[in-house]
C-alpha positions, 0 to 999 in steps of 0.5 A, a space after each residue: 430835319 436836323 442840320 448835320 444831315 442838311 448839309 450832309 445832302 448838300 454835300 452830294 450836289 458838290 461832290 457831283 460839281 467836283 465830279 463835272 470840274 473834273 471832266 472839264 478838266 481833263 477834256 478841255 483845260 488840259 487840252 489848251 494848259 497842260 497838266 499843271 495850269 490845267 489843275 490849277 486852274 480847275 481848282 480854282 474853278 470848284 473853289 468857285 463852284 463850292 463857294 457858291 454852294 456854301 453860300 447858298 446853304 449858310 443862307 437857306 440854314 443857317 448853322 447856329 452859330 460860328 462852332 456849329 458852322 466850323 463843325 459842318 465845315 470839317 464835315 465837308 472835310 471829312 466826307 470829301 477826304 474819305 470819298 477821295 481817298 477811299 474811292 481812290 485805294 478802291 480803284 487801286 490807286 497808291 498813296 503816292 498818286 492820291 498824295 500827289 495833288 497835295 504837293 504844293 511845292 510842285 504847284 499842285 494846290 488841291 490843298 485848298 479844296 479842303 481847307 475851303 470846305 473846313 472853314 468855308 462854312 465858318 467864313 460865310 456864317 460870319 460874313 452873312 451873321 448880321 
């Protein structure tokens, strides 16, 4: 099997982590946080969650090498970004409320969410090549 679709059915299981942080988030962290340490707090938390995920698909297939693994990450990238997105406009979101985790001079570090999916892959590769 090809590893592009490997990590394209892995990504499923991380989409259905980001799914359950996300409800942790909005009945439990929020609860005791507020709104802001709440979504700081559950980005931190998948950040953990993806890692975990990352390392355990680099180890059982590992990419070839370093440029095939920073290629799966930008595809993590860019399969979350167009969920994200697109399932956002679909439900009627404005750019502006889909934009608003992305200011992170409000504090909003989603930012981090796809950074880490882009070269996570890339990282742990290294980390586990020898």
């Amino acid at each position: 099997m090809n590893i592009f679709l490997k990590y394209f059915l892995a990504w499923f299981p991380m989409l259905i982590l980001a799914i359950l942080n996300g409800t942790l988030r909005e009945f439990v962290f929020k609860k005791y946080f507020g709104e802001l340490a709440a979504h700081q707090l559950s980005t931190v938390t998948l950040l953990i969650l993806f890692a975990a995920s990352m390392v355990f698909m680099v180890k059982t297939f590992p990419p070839e090498s370093s440029t095939q693994a920073l290629w799966l990450g930008l595809f993590w990238m860019a399969l979350t970004l167009i969920f994200e997105f697109g399932f956002g406009r679909l439900r009627g979101n404005s750019w502006e409320t889909l934009l608003h985790d992305y200011h992170l001079w409000k504090g909003r570090i989603w930012v981090l969410i796809p950074i880490a999916l882009a070269i996570g892959p890339y990282l742990f590769y290294r980390l586990f090549k020898n």
